[in-house]
N, C-alpha and C positions, 0 to 999 in steps of 0.2 A: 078284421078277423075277431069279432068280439066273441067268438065261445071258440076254440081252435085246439083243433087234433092236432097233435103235432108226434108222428110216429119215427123221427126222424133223431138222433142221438144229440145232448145238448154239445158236442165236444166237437160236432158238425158246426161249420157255420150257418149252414142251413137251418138247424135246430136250434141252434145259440142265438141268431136275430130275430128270424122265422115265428121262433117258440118262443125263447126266453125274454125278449125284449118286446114280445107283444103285451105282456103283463103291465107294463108302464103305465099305459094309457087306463086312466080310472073306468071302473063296470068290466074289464076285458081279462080274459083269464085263457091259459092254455092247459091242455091236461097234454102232460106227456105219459102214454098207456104203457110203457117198459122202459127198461134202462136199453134194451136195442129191438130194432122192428120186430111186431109183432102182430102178424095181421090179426090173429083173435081178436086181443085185446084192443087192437084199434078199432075195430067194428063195434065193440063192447062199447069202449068207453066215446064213441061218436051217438051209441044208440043212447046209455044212461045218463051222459052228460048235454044232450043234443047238441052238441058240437054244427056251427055254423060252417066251420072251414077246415081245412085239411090241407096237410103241405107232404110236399117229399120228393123225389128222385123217381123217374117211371118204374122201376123193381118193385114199388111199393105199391103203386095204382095197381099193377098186373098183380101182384100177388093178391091185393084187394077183390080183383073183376072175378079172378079163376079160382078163387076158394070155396072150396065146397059146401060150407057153411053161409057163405055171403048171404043166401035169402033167410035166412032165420036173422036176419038184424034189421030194423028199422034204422035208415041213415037218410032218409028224405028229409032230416033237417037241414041236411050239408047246402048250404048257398053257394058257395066257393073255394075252388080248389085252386092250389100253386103247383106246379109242377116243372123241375126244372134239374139241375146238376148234371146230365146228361139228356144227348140227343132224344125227342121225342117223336115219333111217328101221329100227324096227324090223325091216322084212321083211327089210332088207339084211344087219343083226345077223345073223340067222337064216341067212341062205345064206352068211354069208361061215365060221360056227363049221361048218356040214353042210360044205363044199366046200373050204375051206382045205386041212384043217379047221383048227381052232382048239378047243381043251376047252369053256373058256368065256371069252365077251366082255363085258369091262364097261362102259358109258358113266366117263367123266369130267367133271366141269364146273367150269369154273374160269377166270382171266385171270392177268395177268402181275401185277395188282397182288396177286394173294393167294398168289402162289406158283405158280399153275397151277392147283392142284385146291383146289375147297370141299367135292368131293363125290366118290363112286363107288358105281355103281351094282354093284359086283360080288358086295356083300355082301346083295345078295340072294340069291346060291348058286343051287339048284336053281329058284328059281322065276323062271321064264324071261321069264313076262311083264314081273314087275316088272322083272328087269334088261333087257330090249329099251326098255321104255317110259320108265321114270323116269332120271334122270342120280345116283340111286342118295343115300345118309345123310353126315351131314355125317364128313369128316376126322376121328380122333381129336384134343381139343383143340382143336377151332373149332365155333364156335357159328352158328345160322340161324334167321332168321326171315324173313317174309314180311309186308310193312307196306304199309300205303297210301300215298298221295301225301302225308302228315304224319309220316308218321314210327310212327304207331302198328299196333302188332301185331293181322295180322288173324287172325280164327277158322279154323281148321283146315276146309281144303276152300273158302277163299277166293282169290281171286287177286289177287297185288299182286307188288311187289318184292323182290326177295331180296334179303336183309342178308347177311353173314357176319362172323366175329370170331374171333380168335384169335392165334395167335404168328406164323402164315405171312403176316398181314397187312403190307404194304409198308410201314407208317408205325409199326410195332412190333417187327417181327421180327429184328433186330440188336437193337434197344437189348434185348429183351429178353434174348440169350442175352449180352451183355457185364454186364447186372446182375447174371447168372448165375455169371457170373465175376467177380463184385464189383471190377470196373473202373471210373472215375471219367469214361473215354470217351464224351462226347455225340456218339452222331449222329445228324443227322435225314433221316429215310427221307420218300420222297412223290417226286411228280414234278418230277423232274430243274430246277432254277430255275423253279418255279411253284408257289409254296406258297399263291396262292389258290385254284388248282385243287383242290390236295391239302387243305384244307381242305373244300371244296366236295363231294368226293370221299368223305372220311373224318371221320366223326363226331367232338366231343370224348370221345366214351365208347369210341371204335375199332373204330366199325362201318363194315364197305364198304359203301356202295351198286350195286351192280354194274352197275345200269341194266337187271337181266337181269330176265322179269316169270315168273311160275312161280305151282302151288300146291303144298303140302305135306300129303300124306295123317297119319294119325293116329301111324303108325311113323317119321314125319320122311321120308320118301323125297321127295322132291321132283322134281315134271312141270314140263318147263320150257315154255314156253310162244312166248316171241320176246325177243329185243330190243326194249327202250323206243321207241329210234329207227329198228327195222323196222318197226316195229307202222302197219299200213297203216290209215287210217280213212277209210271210205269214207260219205260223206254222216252223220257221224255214228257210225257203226256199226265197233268195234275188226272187223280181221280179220288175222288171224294166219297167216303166211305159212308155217312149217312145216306147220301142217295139210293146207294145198291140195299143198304140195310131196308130203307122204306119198301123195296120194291118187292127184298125176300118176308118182308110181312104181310106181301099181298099172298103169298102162298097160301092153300088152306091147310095146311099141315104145321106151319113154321110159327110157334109161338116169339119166340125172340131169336135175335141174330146180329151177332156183330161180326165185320167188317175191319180189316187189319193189313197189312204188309208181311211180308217174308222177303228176304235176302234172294234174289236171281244173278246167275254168271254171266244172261245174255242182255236181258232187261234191266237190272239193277236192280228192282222189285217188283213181285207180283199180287196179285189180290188172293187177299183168302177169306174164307169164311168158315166160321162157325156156328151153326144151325142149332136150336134146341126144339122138339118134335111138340104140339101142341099134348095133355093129357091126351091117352089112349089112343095116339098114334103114333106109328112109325113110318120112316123114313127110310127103305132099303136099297136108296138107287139115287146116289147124289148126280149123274149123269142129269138124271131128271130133272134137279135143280136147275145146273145149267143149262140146260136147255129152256126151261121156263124163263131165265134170265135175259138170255139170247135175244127172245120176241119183244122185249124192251128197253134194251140197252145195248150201249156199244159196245163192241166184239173183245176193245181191252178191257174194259170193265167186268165181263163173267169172270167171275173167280178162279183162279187155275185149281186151286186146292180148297175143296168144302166139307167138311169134316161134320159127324151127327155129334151134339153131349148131349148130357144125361142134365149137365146143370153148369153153369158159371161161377156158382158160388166159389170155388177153389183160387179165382182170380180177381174176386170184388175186393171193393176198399170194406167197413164196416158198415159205412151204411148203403152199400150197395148198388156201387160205379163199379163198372169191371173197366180193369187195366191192360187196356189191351198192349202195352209194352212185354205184357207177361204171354201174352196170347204167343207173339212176333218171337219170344225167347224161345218156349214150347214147341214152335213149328219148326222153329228155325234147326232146334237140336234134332227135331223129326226127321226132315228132311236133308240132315248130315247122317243122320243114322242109314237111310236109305240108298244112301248115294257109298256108304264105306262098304 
């Protein structure tokens, strides 16, 4: 990323390896356009700086694609784009590289404990599917698997947990470059005064548990699939909330959509959704939704409850992951309200 936009806040990991540690590398510079996203200024400072590359969180791409201003900026310097910290819908990949444009876009995957990235998807090059779909092969020098609820390694094309290993891991990654400098300095990495957590967290062999659940094809690419603690189970039955999310983006109404749980008497949980209407449309008949649903998915996966907003901001982090724990609290006091 030798000229790099970086719109994403340094106090992010995202922004802090992303952005801040790209400066390292001598001739390479990053301009960060605000102290928090700012799509003006990011277009700005991509067009006056010809920034090569750009990173961020999909909120940022989308705000980028649907700005009314986007064609009055020349961004056809951009070679390569990161895209990662939450789920991405392939189709969006696609419009955002045709319409940016952008050369090519890669997933990333990763958290704060391993550095950011376990993964990129960019090294799949030309083949477009693999990099829209998978969050792409492990980091040079970090290692991955996919294991069950024991700990043990599953068969290639199975679904469990992704593990990861390596020097970027939070509970290795200093001690190991100070041994490197054959220094006698101990320090212990993990989370911040809770070292039963970071036990809990990290293996004695120094694997992460990411809680991420994924499978991994025969070339290591790795499809992720949800979070442990999104993972909606409905009467029994896993149901995985990225998938419905991709399908209510096939809508042509449906700008963004997240995918969530609520508390059920009969089922234990059921599927909800929360719709945001593309500029200059509405949406008066969520009936509709499900129904559109209906013709591509299984009967327990339509949402019982699908809700229009106006916007998600009210439930992102800063730089613009919404939490959908908060979605699950808001429904959930909804539909006690309804029920008193």
């Amino acid at each position: 990323m030798k000229r790099a936009c970086c719109p994403v806040p340094a106090f992010h990991i995202f922004g802090e390896v992303g952005g801040t540690l790209n400066i390292n590398a001598p001739g390479y510079f990053t301009v960060f356009p605000a102290m928090l996203p700012d799509t003006l200024e990011s277009m700005r400072a991509v067009q006056e700086e010809k920034c090569t590359a750009i990173m961020g969180p999909p909120i940022i791409f989308l705000d980028l694609l649907y700005h009314p201003r986007r064609k009055e900026f020349d961004m056809t310097s951009l070679l390569y784009g990161i895209i990662g910290a939450a789920p991405v819908n392939p189709k969006l990949m696609e419009q955002i590289e045709r319409e940016v444009p952008i050369k090519a876009l890669g997933q990333a995957f990763g958290q704060t404990e391993n550095t950011g990235a376990l993964t990129q998807s960019i090294t799949a090059g030309d083949n477009k599917q693999l990099r829209y779909t998978s969050v792409g092969k492990a980091m040079p020098r970090v290692e991955l698997k996919i294991v069950d609820k024991t700990g043990h390694i599953l068969p290639i094309g199975e679904e469990g947990e992704v593990w990861g290993r390596g020097f970027t891991i939070m509970k290795g990654a200093i001690i190991d470059i100070f041994l490197e400098i054959q220094t006698r300095t101990y320090v212990y990495l993990g989370y911040y005064g809770d070292e039963a957590k970071t036990r809990e967290t990290i293996t004695p062999s120094g694997w992460l548990k990411t809680g991420d659940i994924g499978v991994m094809d025969k070339n290591g690419y790795i499809f992720y699939r949800t979070r442990q603690k999104e993972l909606i189970i409905v009467g029994g039955i896993n149901v995985y909330p990225v998938e419905i999310e991709n399908f209510l983006l096939e809508h042509p109404k449906i700008l963004e959509a997240q995918v969530f749980s609520a508390p059920d008497p009969r089922y234990g949980e059921v599927v909800c959704a929360w719709i945001k209407p593309k500029a200059n449309t509405k949406i008066d008949d969520t009936e509709e939704i499900r129904r559109f649903l209906s013709e591509k998915i299984a009967f327990f996966k339509v949402p019982k409850h699908v809700k229009v907003i106006e916007s998600f901001a009210p439930y992102m982090t800063p730089t613009g992951k919404v939490q959908k724990f908060k979605l699950t609290e808001v429904m959930a006091k909804e539909l006690r309200n309804e029920t008193s």
